[in-house]
C-alpha positions in Angstrom: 6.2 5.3 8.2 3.1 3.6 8.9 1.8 7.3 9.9 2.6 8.5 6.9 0.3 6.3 4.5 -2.5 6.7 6.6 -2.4 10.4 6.6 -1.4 9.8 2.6 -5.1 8.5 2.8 -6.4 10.7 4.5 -5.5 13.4 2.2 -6.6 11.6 -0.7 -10.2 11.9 0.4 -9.7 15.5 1.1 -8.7 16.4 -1.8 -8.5 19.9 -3.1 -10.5 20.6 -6.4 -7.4 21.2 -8.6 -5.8 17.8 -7.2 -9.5 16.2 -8.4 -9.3 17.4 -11.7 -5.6 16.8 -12.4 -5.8 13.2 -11.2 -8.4 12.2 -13.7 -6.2 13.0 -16.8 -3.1 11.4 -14.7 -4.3 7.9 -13.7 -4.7 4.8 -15.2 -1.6 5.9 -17.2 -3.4 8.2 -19.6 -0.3 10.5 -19.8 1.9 8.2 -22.1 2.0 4.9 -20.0 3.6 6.5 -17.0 1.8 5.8 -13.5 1.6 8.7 -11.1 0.6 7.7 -7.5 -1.4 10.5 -5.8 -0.5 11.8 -2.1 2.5 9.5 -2.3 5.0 9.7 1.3 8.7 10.5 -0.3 11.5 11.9 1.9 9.4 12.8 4.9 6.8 14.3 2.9 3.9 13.6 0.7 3.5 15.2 -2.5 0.6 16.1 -4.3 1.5 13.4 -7.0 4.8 11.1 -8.2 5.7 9.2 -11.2 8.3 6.9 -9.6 9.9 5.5 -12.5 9.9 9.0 -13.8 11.3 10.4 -10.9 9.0 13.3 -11.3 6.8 14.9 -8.4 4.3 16.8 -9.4 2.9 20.0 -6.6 0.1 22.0 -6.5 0.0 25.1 -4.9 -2.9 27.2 -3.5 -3.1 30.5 -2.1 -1.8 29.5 1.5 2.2 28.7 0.1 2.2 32.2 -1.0 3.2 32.2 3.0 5.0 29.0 3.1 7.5 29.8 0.3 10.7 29.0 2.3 8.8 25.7 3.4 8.2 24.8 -0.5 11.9 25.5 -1.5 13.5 23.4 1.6 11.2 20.9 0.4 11.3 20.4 -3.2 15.7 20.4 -2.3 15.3 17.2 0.1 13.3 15.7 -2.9 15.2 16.9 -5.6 18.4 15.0 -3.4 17.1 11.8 -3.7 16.9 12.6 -7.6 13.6 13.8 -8.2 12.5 16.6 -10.4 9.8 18.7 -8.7 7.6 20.6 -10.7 4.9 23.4 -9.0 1.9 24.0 -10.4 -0.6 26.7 -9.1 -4.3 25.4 -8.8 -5.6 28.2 -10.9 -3.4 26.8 -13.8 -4.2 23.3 -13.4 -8.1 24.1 -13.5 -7.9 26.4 -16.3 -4.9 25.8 -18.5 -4.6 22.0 -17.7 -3.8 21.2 -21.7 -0.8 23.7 -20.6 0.0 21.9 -17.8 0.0 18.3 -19.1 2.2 19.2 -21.9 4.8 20.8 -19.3 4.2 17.7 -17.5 4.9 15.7 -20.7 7.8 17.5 -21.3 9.8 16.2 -17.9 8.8 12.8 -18.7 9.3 12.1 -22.3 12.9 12.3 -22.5 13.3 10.2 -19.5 11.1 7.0 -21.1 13.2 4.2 -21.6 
């Protein structure tokens, strides 16, 4: 597990333009008091962002899952066991229609506040 949070760091540094962006509207709990955690190990895997309480994951998808479709799916259903809801987002969207996105993102976590 220890393996995992250090390449969780790792890919924090590295991260993609779209991931850069979206984080600066999600931290510091700007969307509606929830806290994401970026690059966050969960089931084996790390995801792109997580709102634990929430039990949301968010993903962001370049070009290069085009290829890995089957990959995504098996993934998101190991995550989506544990009782997660995994939403994908494509980088494109989340650096041009981010409003769009938020508010779809706003939309999985509203009726889940307690």
């Amino acid at each position: 597990m220890q393996r995992k949070w250090m390449l969780a760091r790792q890919l924090r540094h590295a991260a993609t333009d779209a991931e850069r962006h979206l984080w600066q509207r999600l931290r510091h709990e700007q969307l509606g008091c929830f806290k994401f955690r970026r690059q966050y190990p969960l089931a084996g895997y790390i995801v792109d962002f997580a709102c634990v309480p929430a039990r949301l994951v968010l993903e962001l998808d370049g070009g290069q899952h085009l290829e890995a479709a089957r990959y995504d799916m098996e993934r998101t259903q190991v995550i989506e066991a544990l009782g997660y809801r995994v939403l994908r987002f494509w980088n494109d969207d989340v650096l041009l229609r981010t409003e769009a996105v938020l508010e779809e993102v706003w939309r999985h976590l509203e009726p889940r506040k307690d």
